[in-house]
C-alpha positions in Angstrom: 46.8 15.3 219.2 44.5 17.1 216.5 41.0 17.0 216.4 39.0 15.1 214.1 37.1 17.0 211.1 34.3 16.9 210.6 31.9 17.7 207.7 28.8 19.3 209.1 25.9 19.0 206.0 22.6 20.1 208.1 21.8 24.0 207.3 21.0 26.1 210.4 17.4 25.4 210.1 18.4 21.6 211.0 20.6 22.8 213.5 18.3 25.2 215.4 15.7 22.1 215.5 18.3 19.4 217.2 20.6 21.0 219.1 20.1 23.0 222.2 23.0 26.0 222.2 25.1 24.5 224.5 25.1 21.1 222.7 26.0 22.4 219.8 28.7 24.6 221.3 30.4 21.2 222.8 30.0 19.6 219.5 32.4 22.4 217.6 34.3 22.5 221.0 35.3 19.1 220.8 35.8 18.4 216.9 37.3 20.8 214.2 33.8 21.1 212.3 33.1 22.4 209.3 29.9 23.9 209.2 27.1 24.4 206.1 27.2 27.9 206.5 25.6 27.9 202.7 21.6 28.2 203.9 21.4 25.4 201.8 21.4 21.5 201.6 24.9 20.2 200.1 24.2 18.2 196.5 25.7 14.6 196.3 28.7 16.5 193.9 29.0 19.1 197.0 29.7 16.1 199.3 32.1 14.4 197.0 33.9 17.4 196.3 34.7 18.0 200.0 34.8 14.9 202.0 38.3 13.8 201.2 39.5 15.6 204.3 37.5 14.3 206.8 37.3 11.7 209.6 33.7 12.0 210.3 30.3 13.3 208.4 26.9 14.4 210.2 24.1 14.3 208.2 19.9 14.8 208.8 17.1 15.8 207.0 17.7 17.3 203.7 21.0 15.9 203.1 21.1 13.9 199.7 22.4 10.3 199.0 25.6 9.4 199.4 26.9 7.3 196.6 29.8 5.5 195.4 31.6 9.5 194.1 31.2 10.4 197.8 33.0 6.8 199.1 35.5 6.6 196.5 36.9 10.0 197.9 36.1 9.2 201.7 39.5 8.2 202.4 39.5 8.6 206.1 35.6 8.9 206.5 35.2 6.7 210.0 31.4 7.4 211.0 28.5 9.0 209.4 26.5 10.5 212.2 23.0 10.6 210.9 20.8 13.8 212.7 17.7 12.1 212.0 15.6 8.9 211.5 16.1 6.3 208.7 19.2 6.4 207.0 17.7 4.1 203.9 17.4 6.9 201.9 20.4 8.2 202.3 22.5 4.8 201.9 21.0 2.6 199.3 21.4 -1.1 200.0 24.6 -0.6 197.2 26.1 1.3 198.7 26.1 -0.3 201.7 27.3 -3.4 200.3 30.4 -1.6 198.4 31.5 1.0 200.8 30.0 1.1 204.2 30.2 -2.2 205.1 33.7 -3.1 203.6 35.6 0.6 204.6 34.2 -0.2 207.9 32.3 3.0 208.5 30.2 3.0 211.4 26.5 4.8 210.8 24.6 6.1 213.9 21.3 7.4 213.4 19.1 9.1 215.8 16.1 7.4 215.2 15.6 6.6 219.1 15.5 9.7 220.1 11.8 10.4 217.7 10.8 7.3 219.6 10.1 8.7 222.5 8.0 11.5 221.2 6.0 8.9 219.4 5.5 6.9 222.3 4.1 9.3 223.9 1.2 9.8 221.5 0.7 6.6 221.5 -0.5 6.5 224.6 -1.8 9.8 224.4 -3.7 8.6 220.9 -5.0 5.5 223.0 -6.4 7.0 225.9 -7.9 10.1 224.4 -10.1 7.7 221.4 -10.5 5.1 224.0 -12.6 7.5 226.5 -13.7 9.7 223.5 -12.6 12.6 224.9 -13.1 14.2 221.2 -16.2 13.8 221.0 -17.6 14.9 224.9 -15.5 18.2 224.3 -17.1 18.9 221.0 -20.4 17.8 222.0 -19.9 20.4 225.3 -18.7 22.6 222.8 -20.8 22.9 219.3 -24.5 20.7 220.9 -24.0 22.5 224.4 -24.8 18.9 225.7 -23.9 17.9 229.4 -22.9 13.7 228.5 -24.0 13.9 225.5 -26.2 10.2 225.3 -25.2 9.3 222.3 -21.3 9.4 223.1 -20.4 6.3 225.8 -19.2 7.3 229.1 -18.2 4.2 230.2 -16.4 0.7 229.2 -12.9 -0.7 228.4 -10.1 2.3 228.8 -6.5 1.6 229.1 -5.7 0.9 232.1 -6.9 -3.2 232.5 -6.8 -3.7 228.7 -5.4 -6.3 226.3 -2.7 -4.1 224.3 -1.4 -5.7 221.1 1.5 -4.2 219.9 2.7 -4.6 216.2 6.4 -4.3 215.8 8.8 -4.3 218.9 10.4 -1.5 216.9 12.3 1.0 219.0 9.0 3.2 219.3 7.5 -0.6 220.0 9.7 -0.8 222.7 8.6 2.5 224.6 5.1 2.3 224.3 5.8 -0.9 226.0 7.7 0.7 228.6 5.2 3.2 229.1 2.3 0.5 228.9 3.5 -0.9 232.3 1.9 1.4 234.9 -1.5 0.9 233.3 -2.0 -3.2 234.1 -2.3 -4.0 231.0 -1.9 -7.6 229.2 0.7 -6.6 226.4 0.6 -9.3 222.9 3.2 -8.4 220.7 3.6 -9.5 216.8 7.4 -9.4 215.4 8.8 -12.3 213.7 12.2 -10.8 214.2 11.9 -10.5 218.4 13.0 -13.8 220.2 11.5 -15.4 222.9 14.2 -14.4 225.6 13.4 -10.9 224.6 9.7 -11.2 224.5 10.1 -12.6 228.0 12.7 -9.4 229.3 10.1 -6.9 227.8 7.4 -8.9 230.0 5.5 -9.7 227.0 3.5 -12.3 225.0 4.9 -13.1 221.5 1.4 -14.1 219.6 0.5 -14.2 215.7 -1.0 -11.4 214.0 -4.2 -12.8 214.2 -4.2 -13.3 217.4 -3.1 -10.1 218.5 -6.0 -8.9 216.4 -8.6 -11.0 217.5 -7.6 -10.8 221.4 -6.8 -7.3 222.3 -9.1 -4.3 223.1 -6.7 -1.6 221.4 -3.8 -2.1 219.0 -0.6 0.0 217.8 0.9 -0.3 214.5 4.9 0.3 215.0 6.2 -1.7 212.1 8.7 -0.1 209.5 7.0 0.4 205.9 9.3 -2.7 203.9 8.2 -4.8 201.2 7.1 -7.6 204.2 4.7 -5.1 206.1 2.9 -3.6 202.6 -0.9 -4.4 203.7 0.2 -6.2 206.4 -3.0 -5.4 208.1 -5.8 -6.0 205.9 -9.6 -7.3 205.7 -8.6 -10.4 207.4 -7.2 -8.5 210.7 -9.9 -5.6 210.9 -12.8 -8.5 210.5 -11.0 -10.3 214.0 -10.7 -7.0 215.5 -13.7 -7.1 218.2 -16.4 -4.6 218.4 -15.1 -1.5 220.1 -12.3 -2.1 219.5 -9.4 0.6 219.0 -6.6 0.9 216.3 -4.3 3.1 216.2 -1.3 3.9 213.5 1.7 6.1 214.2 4.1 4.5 212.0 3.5 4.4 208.6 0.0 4.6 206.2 1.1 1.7 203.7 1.2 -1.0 206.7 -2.5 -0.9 206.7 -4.7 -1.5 203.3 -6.8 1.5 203.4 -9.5 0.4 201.0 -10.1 -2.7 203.6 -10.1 0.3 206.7 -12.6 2.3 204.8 -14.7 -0.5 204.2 -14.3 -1.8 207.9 -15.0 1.4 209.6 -18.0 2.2 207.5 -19.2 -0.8 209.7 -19.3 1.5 213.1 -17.7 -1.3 214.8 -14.5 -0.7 215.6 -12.4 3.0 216.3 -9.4 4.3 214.8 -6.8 6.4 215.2 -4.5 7.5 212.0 -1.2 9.6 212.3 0.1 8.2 209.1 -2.2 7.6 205.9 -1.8 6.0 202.6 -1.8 8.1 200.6 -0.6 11.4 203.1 -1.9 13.5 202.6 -5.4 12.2 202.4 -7.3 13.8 199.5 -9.5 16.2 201.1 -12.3 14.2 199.4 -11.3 10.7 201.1 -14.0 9.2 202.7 -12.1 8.4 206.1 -11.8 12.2 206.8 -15.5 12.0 207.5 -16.0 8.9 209.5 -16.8 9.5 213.2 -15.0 6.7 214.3 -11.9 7.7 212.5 -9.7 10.3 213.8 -6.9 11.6 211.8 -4.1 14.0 212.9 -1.4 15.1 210.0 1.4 13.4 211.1 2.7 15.2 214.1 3.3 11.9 216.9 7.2 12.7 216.2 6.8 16.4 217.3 8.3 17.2 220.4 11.0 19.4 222.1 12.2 16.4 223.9 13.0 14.0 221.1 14.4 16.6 219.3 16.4 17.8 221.5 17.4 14.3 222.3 18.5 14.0 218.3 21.2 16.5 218.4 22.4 15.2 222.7 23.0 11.6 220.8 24.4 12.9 217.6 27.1 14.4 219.8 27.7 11.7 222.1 27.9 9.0 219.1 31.0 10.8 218.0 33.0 11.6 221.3 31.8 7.6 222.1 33.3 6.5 218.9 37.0 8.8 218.8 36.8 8.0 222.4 36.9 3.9 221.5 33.9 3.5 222.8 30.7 1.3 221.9 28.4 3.5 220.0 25.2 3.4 220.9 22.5 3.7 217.9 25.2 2.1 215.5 23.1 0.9 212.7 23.0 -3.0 212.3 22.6 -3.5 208.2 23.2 -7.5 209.0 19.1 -7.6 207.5 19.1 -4.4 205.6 15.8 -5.0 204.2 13.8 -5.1 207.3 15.8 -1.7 208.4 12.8 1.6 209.2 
């Protein structure tokens, strides 16, 4: 029986970023690939002109969007294997109406596998600003203080805390799972998570109000949609209570930064941004120079785990789906709209 083909659109940059050796090695191993041996990203005419021939497609950063000339010719295209996160802007909601949905293609994206590195700075992000490690190091450091006075050394950490989580999002999800050692009360705003859920995650479903006005940190994991656009705004920051931390790893334009500015000018609360609004921040934007604000440049994602993890689940989507298997990661576009 012959292999399946597949097109292979990442350049070896991609490649070297995802995929251990051997992963890689089982992936051409197992499927008659076709590999972008160009050293650079395919065009949506590139795709178009070559896709005719083939059962499945990977794709990941850099790859361009895939519109109705690429589907028109996709006569036995049976999974796109996305090497990456979102696939939104790769598959316009169109498209997904007129191809992908009626030819029946199953997409898998990787978006997980990011999820774990996030997670982990998330927690890293909370207890670091929540026991100011920042600041006692650089105080040790540039004011060769010993406990610096003016920095806290004590109050409300982690462990014990009221954790409000916004978005049960797959990142949502793991910081949730690796909330659960620390005690913590966990209040989680989603509209879109059911009760039965809420209640297998071991968490409390609460307004956004309430999870701002009752917890002693907060994480932003919501998607950036039309819905979420300021979602957090004067009215959330002004429940938030004093000490309290934020912090942001998803995306800047869930959080009105004008409100944030204005709100952390206060002193009252602490922040923590991965992601800004605009991101870059000018290098003249107030928030760079706030105490309580501490900004890294959008580096929660990085990690050799989760990467590694992108190219493992890339491969095993695609031997689960010739296989007859349930792919795991298949992307649901029942709400397309909501999607990361």
């Amino acid at each position: 029986m012959p292999k399946p083909r597949i097109l292979y659109l990442p350049t070896r940059s991609h490649t070297d970023l995802v995929f251990q050796p051997e992963t890689f090695k089982l992936l051409l191993e197992s499927f008659e690939v076709k590999v972008n041996d160009r050293g650079e990203d395919y065009t949506t005419e590139q795709v178009a002109r070559e896709i005719e021939h083939y059962d499945g497609l990977v794709t990941g950063w850099g790859t361009p969007p895939l519109d109705g000339s690429v589907f028109e010719r996709a006569k036995k295209l049976r999974i796109i294997a996305h090497s990456a996160g979102s696939v939104k802007y790769m598959l316009s909601k169109d498209v997904v109406r007129r191809y992908v949905v009626p030819m029946g293609i199953c997409v898998f994206s990787a978006n997980e596998a990011i999820a774990y590195n996030v997670a982990e700075s998330t927690i890293g992000y909370m207890i670091m600003a929540s026991r100011r490690f920042m600041e006692h190091a650089l105080a040790v450091r540039h004011k060769k203080a010993w406990r610096d006075p003016s920095i806290p050394w004590n109050g409300q950490f982690l462990s014990g805390s009221s954790v409000g989580v916004v978005g049960a999002s797959k990142v949502g999800r793991h910081v949730i799972r690796l909330l659960k050692p620390f005690d913590v009360k966990i209040f989680v705003y989603d509209p879109y998570l059911p009760e039965l859920e809420a209640e297998k995650l071991g968490v409390t479903k609460a307004g956004l109000d309430e999870v701002f006005s009752r917890c002693d940190i907060l994480t932003i994991h919501a998607p950036s949609t039309e819905e979420t656009f300021h979602m957090v705004g004067e009215r959330q920051l002004a429940l938030m209570k004093d000490g309290a931390l934020l912090v942001n790893t998803s995306r800047g334009s869930v959080i009105d930064h004008q409100a944030l500015l204005a709100k952390c000018r206060e002193g009252r609360i602490r922040v923590v941004l991965d992601v800004t609004d605009p991101e870059p921040l000018p290098p003249d934007s107030p928030l760079r120079l706030l105490e309580n604000v501490i900004i890294t440049p959008h580096i929660s994602g990085a990690g050799y785990y989760g990467y590694h993890k992108i190219g493992s689940s890339t491969l095993q989507a695609l031997l689960d789906f010739f296989a007859g298997r349930k792919v795991e990661g298949e992307v649901s576009f029942q709400n397309y709209d909501v999607l990361a």
